[in-house]
N, C-alpha and C positions, 0 to 999 in steps of 0.2 A: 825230673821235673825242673821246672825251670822260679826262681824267683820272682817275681816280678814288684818294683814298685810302684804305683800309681796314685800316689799322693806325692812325689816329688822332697821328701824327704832321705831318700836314699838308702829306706829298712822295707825289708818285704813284707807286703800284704796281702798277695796271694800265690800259691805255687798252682802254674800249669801245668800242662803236657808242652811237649816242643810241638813249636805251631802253633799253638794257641794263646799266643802271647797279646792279650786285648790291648785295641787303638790308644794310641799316649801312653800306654805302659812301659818302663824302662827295666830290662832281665839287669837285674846286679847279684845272682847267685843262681847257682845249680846244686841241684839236690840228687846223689846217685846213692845206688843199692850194690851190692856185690853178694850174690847167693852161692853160695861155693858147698859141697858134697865132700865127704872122706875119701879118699880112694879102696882103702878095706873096709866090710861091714864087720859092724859089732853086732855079732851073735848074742849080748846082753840088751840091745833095746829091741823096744819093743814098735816104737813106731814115732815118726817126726812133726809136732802139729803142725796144721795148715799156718800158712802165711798169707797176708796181705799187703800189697804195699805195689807204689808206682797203678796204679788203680789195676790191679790185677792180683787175681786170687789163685796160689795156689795149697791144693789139697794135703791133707797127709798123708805123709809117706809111711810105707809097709815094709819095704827091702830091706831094711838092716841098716842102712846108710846115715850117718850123723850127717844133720847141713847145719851151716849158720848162717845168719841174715847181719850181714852189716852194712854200714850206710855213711854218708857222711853229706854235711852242705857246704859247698865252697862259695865265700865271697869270689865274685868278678871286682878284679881290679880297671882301673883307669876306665869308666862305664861313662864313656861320653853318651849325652841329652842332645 
């Protein structure tokens, strides 16, 4: 997703999708996910809850496999108006 400010203050007021970045709006940050899987299943869980994020939902998992959801927002630097 993308930051966007549109008050001209230079702090975001709303995060899009890429593309959809509304008229006079200036991106000064991005917001990314990183969904990464075990590579061996743990034969001790039992199942992985659903996630949401980046406007897409996914389900829980049943395989055995640990995931984590991590994320982070970066400021954009030198964000010429």
């Amino acid at each position: 997703e993308i930051g966007v400010d549109t008050t001209g203050d230079a702090g975001v007021d709303v995060f899009v999708n890429p593309g959809a970045v509304p008229a006079g709006g200036t991106p000064v940050s991005v917001r990314l996910w990183l969904r990464v899987r075990a590579q061996d299943s743990d034969r001790q869980l039992a199942d992985t809850p659903a996630d949401a994020y980046a406007d897409r939902s996914w389900p829980a998992s049943y395989d055995g496999y640990r995931r984590l959801l991590v994320h982070k927002t970066l400021q954009l630097r030198n964000v010429s108006q």
